[in-house]
N, C-alpha and C positions, 0 to 999 in steps of 0.2 A: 504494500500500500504506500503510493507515493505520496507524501503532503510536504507541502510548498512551507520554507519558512515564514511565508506571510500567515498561509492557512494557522502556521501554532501560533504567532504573535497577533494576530486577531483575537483568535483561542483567546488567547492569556490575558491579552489585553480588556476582553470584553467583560470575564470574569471577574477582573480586578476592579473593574465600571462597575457591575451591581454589586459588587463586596462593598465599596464604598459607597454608593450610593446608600445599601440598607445602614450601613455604620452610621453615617452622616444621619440619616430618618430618624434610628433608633435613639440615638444619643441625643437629639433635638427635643427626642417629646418619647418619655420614658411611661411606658403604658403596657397594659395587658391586650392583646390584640382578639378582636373581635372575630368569632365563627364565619362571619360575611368576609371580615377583610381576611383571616389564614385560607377559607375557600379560594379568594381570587388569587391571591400569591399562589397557592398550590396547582390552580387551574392554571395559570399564565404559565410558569415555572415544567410543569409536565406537558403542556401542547409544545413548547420551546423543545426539548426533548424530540417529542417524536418527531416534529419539525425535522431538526437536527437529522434525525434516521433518515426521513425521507429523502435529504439532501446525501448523504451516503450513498442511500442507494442509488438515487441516480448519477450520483459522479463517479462512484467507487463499484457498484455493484450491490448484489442482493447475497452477497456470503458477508462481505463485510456489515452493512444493516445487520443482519440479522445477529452479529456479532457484538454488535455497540450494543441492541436491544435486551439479548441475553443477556452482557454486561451490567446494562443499568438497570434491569430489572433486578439483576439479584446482587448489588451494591445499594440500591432503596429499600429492598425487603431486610438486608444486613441491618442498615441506619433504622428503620424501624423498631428493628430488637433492639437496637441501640439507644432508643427512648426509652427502654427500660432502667437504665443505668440512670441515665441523665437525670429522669424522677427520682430516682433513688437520691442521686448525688444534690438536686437542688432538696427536698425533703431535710434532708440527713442535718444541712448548712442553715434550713432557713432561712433560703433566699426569698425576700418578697416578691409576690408576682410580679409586680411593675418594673422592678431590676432582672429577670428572669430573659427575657429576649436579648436583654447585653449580653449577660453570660454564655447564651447560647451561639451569639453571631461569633463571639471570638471563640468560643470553641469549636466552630465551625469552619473559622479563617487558620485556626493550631491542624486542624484534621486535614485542610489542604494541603497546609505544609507539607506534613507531615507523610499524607500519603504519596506528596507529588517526590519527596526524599525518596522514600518504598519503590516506587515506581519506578525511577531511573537506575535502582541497585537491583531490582528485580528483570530491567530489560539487559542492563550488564550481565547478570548473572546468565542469563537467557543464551546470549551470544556468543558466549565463552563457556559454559559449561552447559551440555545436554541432561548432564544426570540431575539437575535442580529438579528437573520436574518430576523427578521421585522422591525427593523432599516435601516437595509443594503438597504432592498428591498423598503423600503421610501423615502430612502436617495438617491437610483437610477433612483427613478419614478422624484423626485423630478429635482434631476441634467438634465434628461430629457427631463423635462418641459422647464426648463433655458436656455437649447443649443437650444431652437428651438427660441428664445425671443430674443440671446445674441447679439451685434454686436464686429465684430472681431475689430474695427478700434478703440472701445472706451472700449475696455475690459482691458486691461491691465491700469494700473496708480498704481505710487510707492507708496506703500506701508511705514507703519512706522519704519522700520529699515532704510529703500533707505533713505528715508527723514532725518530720524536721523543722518544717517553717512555722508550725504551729509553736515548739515547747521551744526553739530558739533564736524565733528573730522575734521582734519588738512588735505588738500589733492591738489592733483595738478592736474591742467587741460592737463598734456603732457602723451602720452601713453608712457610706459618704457617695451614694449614685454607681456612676461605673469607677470610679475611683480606687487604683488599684492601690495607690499609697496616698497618705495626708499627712502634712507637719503639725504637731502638736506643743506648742513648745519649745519651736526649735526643732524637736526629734523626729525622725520617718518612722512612719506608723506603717502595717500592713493593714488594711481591711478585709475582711471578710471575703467581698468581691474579689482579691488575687488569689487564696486559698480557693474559691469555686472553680476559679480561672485553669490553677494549677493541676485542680483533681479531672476536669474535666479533656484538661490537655493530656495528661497522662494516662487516661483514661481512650482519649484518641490514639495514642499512641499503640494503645495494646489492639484497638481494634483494627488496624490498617496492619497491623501482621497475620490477621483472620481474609482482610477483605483483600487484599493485592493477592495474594498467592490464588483467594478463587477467582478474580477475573480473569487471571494469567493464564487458569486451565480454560475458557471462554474465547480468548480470542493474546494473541501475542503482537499484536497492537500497540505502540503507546499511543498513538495520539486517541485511539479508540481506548484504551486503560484509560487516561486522563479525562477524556471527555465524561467519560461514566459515570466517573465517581464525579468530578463537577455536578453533574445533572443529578446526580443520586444525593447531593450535599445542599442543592439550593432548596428553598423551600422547606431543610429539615425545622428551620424554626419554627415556620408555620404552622407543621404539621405536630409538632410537641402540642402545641395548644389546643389544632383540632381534635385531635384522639382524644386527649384528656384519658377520661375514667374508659375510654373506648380500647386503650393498650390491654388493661386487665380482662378483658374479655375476650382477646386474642389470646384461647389458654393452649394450644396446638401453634403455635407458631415456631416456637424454639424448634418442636421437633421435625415442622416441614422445613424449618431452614437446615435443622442435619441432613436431612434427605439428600437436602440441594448439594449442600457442601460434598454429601459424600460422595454423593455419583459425581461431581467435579472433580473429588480427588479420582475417583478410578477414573476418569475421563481423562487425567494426567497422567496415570502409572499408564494407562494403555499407548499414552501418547511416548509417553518416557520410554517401554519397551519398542517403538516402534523405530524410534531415533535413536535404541541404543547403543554406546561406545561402551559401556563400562564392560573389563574383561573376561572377570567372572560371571558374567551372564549372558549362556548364548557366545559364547569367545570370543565378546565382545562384537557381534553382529548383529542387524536390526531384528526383531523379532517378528514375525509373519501375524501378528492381531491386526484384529479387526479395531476401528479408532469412531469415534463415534461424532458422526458431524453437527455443525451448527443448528441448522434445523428441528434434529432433535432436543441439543441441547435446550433448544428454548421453550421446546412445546413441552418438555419436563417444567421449566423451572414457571413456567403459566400455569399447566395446570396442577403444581403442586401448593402453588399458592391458593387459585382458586378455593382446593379444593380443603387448605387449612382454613382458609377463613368461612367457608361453609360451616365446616366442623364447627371451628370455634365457635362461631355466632350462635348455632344450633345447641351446642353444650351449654352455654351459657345463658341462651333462655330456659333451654330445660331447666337448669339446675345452677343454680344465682351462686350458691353457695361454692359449687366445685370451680366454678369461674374464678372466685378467691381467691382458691387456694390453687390455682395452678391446674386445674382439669385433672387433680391429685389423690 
């Protein structure tokens, strides 16, 4: 896939346009956003997306599309589960809802970073070593394993920065806006607000070691990697808000997102023996499997969602109570 460096400085460029644009909005007029205004964000932000597809296809083709779509489909269904944490993480702090959209736009602006670092160490890794992708595909079967095991209410606990910055740098218990530090006296204080900041960036952190490695088994793209998670990241504010109490009702999601992950991982081990060098397997020659294309990939990862959030919904009107607790 050829893309022009204008095509990624566009890219980048446009992205950095609505980054700043929502920063500049939010910080102006600090508020809880209304079901009407997170619908149009969300609405604008996902037609932008397919858009995006449809422009693929006709420039690039219909294996690339369908490439980007699988992609961002299952990098928005990731960040979804990923709203689980988040509530957890503003809950736990006590961040007021009207400071709650800051916290989440910068940790939304840490997760690009952070995945756009992933990303370039992941397409290295790609070019230079074939056997990664039996890493990847371990390292997916395994994440897998774990979301089926995990529980939402006791997963998240701070970590050794939270900790550190809490019991030894100097801070104060009063919110001061998005104010990450304020003088007091003379003295710099931490607020509240950089501790949310910190848990939530490190918090991004661990996720973009789950999500990079499954889009990689999807398509080995970057400019389609990059775009995905862009399009799978905008809007997540939005969407914190719409769900609300709508996440706990999604009690099957964790385990259709194992699903997803795991057949990506064997979708990479099949690719990994296909391409393989390593000498001990096969003496080091490609291996004759069968590799599982695009296509499928994506009518798995549709109708595996559909058909959790069927579930979900369905269990949860049944039965109010097992929706609580996890469909447990």
């Amino acid at each position: 896939m050829e893309v022009s460096p204008l095509a990624w400085w566009i890219t980048i460029g446009v992205t950095m346009a609505i980054l700043l644009f929502d920063l500049v909005l939010v910080a102006r007029r600090p508020h809880e956003p209304s079901m009407k205004e997170c619908s149009i964000y969300i609405s604008i932000y996902s037609s932008l997306a397919i858009l995006f597809g449809l422009w693929i296809l006709l420039d690039y083709g219909g294996r690339y599309a369908g490439e980007f779509y699988a992609g961002w489909l299952t990098e928005y269904s990731l960040s979804v589960d990923n709203l689980f944490i988040f509530i957890i993480i503003m809950s736990r702090f006590g961040v007021p809802r009207k400071y709650q959209q800051e916290a989440l736009l910068v940790g939304i602006i840490l997760a690009l970073i952070f995945r756009g670092v992933f990303i370039a160490l992941g397409a290295a890794a790609i070019n230079n070593f074939s056997w990664i992708f039996y890493v990847f595909g371990a390292f997916l079967i395994y994440t897998a394993w774990t979301l089926t095991r995990h529980d939402e209410e006791d997963e998240y606990t701070e970590n050794w920065l939270i900790r550190f910055t809490q019991n030894h740098l100097p801070s104060t218990d009063q919110w001061h806006g998005i104010k990450p530090l304020v003088r007091d006296g003379g003295k710099l204080l931490i607020t509240p607000m950089l501790i949310v900041i910190l848990a939530l960036g490190s918090t991004d952190l661990l996720f973009a070691l789950d999500s990079i490695p499954a889009i990689y088994g999807l398509t080995q793209e970057p400019y389609l990697v990059l775009t995905a998670n862009i399009f799978a990241l905008m809007g997540l504010r939005q969407l914190y808000f719409l769900l609300g109490g709508l996440l706990d009702r999604l009690v099957y999601l964790s385990y259709g997102l194992a699903f997803i992950l795991a057949f990506i991982g064997v979708k990479l081990v099949l690719h990994a023996l296909h391409e393989n060098e390593l000498p001990f397997i096969n003496g080091g020659e490609h291996v004759p499997v069968p590799e599982i294309p695009t296509w499928l990939s994506l009518a798995v990862i549709i109708v595996t969602l559909a058909v959790t959030t069927v579930a979900s919904l369905a269990k949860s009107r049944k039965d109010p109570e097992a929706a609580k607790s996890g469909g447990l």
